[in-house]
C-alpha positions in Angstrom: -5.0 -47.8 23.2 -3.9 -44.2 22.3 -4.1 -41.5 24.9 -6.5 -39.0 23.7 -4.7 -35.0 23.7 -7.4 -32.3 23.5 -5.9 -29.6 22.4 -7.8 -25.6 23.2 -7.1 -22.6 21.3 -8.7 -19.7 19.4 -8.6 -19.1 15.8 -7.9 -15.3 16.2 -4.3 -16.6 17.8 -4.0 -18.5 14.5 -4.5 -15.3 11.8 -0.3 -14.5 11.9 1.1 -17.5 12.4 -0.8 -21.2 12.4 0.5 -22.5 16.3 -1.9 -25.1 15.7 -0.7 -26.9 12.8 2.9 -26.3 13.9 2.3 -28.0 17.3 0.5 -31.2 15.4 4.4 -31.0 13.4 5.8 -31.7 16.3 3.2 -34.4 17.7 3.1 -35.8 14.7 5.2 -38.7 15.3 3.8 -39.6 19.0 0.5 -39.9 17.0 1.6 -41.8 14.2 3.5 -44.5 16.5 -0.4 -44.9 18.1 1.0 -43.8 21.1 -1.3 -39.9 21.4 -4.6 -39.2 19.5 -4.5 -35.7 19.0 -8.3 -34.2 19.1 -9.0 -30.7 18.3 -12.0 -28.5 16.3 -10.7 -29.6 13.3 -11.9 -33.3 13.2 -15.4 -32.3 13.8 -17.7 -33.4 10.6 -19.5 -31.0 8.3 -23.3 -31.3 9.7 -22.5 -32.8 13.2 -23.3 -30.9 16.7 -20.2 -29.6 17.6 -21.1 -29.0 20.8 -21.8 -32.4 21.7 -18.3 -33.3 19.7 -16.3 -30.8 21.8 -18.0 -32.2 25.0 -17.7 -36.0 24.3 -13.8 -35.1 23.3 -13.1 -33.4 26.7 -14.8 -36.4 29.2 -12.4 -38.9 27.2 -9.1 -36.7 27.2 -6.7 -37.6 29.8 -4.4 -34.4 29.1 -5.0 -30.7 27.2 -2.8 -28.9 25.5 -3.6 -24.9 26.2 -2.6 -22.6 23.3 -3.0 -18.9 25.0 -2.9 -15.7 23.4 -5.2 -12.9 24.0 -7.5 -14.3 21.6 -7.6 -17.4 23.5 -8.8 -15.1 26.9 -11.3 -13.1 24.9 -12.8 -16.2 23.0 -16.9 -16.1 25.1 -16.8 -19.9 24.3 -13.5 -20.8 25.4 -14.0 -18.6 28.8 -17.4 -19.9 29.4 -17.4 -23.6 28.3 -14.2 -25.1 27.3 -11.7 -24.0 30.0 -14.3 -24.1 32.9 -15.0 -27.5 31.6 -11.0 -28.3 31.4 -10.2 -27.2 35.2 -13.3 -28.9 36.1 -12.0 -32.6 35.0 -8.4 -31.3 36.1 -9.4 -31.2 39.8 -11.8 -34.3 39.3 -10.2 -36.7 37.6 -6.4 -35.6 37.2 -6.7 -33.9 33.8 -3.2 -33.2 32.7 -2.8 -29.2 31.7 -0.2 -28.4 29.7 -0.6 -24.7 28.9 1.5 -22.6 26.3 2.0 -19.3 25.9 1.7 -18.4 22.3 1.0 -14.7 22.1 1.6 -11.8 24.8 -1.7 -11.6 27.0 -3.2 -11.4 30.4 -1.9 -15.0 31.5 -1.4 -14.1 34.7 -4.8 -12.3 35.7 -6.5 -14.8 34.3 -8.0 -17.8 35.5 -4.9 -19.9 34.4 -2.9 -18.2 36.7 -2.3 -20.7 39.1 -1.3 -23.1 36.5 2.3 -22.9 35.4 2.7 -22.6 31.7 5.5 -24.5 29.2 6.9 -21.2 28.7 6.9 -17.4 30.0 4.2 -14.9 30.1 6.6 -12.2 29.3 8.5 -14.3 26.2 6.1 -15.6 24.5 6.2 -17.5 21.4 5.8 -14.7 19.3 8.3 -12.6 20.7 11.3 -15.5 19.6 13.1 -16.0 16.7 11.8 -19.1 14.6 14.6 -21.4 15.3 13.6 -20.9 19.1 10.2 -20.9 18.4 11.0 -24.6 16.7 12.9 -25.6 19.9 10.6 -24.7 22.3 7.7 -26.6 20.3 9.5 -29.9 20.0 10.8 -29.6 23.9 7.2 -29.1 24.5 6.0 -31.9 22.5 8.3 -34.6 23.6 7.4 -33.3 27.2 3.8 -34.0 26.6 4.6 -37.4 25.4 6.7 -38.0 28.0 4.1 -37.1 31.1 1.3 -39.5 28.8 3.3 -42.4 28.7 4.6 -41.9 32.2 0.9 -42.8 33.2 -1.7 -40.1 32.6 -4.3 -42.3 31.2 -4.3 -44.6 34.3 -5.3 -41.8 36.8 -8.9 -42.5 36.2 -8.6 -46.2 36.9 -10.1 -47.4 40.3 -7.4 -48.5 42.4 -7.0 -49.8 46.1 -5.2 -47.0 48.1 -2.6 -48.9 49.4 -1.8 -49.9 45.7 -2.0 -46.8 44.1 0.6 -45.4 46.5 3.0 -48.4 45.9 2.6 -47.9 42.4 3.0 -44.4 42.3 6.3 -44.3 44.2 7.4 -47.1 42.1 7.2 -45.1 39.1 9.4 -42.0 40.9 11.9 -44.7 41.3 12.4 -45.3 38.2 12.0 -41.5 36.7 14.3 -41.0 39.6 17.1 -43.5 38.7 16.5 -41.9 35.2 16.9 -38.5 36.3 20.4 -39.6 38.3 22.1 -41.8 35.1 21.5 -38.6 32.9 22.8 -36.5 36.0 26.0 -38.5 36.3 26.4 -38.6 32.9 26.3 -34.7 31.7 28.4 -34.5 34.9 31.6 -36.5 33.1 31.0 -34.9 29.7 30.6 -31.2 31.7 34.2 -31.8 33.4 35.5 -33.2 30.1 34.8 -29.8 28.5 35.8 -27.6 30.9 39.0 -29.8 31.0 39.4 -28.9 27.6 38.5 -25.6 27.6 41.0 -24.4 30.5 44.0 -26.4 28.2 42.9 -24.3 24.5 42.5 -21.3 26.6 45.6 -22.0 28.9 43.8 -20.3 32.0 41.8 -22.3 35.4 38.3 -22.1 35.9 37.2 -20.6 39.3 33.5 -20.2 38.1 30.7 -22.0 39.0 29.4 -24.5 36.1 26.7 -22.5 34.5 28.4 -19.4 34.4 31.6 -20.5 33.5 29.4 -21.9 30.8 27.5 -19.1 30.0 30.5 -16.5 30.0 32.8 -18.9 27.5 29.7 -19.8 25.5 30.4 -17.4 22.4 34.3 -18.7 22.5 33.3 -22.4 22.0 35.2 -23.9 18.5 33.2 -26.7 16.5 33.8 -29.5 18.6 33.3 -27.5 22.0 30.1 -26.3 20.6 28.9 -30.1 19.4 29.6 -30.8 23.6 27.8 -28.2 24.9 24.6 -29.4 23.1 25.3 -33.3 24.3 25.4 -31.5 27.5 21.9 -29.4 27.3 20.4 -32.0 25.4 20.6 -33.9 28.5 19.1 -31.2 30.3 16.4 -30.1 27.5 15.4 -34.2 27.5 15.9 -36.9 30.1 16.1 -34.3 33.3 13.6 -32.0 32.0 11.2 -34.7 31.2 12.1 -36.9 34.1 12.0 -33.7 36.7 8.3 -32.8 35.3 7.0 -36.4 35.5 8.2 -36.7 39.4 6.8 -33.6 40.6 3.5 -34.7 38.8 3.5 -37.7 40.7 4.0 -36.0 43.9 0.8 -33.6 43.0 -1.3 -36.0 41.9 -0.7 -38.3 45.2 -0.8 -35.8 48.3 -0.3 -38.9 50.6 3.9 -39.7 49.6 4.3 -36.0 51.0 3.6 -38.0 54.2 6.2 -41.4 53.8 9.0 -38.9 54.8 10.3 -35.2 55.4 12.4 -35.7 52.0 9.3 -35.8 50.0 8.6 -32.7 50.4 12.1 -31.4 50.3 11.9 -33.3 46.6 8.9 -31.0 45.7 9.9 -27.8 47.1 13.3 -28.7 44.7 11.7 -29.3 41.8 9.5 -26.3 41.4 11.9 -24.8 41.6 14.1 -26.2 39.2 11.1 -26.3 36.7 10.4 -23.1 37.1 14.3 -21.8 36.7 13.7 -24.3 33.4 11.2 -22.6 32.0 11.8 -19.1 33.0 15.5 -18.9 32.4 17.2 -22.0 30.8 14.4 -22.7 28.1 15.3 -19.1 26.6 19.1 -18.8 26.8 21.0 -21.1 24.5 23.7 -20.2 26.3 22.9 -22.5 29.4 23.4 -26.3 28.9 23.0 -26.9 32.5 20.1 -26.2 35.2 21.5 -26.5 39.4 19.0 -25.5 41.8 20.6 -26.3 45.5 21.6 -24.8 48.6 22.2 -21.1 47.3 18.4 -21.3 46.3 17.3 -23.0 49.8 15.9 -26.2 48.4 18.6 -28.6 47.9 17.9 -32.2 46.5 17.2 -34.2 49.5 20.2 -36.7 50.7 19.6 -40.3 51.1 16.8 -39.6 48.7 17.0 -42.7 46.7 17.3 -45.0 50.0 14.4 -43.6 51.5 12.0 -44.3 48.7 13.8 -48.1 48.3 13.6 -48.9 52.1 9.9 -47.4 51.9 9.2 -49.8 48.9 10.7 -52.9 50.3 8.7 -52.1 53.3 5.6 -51.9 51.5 6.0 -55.1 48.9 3.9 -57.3 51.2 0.9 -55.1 51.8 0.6 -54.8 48.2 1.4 -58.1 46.8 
């Protein structure tokens, strides 16, 4: 069964450029595959309550997409009925939020505030070139996808405690031993490059990876340049997606902050990756890695991935 996407927007946000119809582009092919159903103003018959349409579409979403601009913050209806209605399910039922910032507005004095957008308040998508415009809308859509598969529509489904938990930290396992293969491979094609780098350039790097990547960026020849996007593309997907995902989890189920001090070592780590993602990294091509750590305070936690495997095998029995 598809996993219905309600997606909120004003049409004054829409007069210069259509974010709408470029967004549906993008989710086009999670939709096709049966995978999303897409829902937004547009599928509402001639002669039917809309009202009613709009309310019955929001109780069955599982996730919203968010499309701010200022017309978005002015819009009476949105303000009064759609977005109170949208936070309401968020905090009842684990609505998935997925705001984007499409024009420049009040984002952050508004009731959203608390809720971190895709992308910037101060870059928004009208303030970037096309091509990055394109970028950030695919990143954003297989983001979506990714959270939605990784479980969104089962949040509503009545579960034991016990099992829920076990489930739950299940899943991190996995995004986590995602999250490490991708790790450990951009790792061996990052040392690869700068191998071959410091030979064509005859000199030895004494930089850290992302600047020495970021200063050397605009020297990169063809086949240098065709690495470095292997490199971010492993950033931009599996990590990004996989980072996201885990930190929802953590959210959504207060109670693995409790199995151990890592957990919330993990979370403190990945907001703050997440946030140097989509304040920094999304908007400089010149980045194909993202390292939050020690300089930043929150380093990944050590012996994570024994912790949550001697927790599990721990727990089996309970559940079983």
């Amino acid at each position: 069964m598809a996993t219905t996407l309600f997606i909120s927007y004003s049409r004054a946000d829409m007069q210069e450029t259509d974010w709408l119809a470029r967004l549906r582009m993008y989710l086009a092919p999670f939709s096709r595959s049966g995978e999303i159903d897409i829902w937004d103003d547009s599928r509402i018959a001639t002669g039917t309550l809309w009202k009613k349409e709009i309310a019955r579409a929001l109780d069955s979403a599982v996730a919203a997409v968010l499309l701010v601009g200022p017309g978005f913050l002015a819009s009476k209806f949105v303000m009064e009925h759609e977005l109170p209605a949208l936070l309401e399910s968020s905090g009842r039922r684990g609505l998935a939020l997925f705001p984007l910032i499409v024009g420049f507005c009040g984002y952050d004095a508004s009731e959203l505030h608390p809720y971190q957008a895709y992308n910037s308040a101060e870059h928004p998508l009208e303030s970037l070139a096309r091509p990055e415009q394109n970028r950030i809308l695919n990143a954003f859509a297989i983001a979506i996808n990714g959270s939605l598969r990784a479980g969104c529509s089962r949040r509503s489904e009545p579960q034991s405690g016990a099992q829920d938990l076990f489930e739950s930290m299940q899943e991190m396992q996995r995004y986590l031993t995602d999250t490490h293969t991708a790790f450990v491979a951009q790792c061996r094609r990052r040392d690869a490059l700068v191998a071959g780098l410091e030979q064509r350039l005859e000199f030895t790097n004494a930089l850290e990876y992302e600047k020495f990547f970021f200063r050397y960026y605009s020297q990169l020849n063809e086949a240098e340049r065709f690495e470095f996007d292997q490199i971010r593309a492993m950033t931009e997907g599996p990590l990004q997606a996989g980072n996201r995902r885990i930190l929802e989890i953590l959210e959504t189920h207060s109670a693995i902050l409790e199995v151990a001090p890592e957990m919330t070592a993990l979370r403190q780590h990945l907001v703050f990756w997440l946030n140097k993602y989509d304040k920094v990294f999304s908007l400089n091509r010149a980045m194909c890695l993202l390292y939050t750590g020690v300089e930043d305070g929150v380093p990944f936690p050590k012996d994570l991935d024994n912790v949550v495997a001697t927790w599990l095998r721990g727990h089996e029995r309970m559940t079983s």
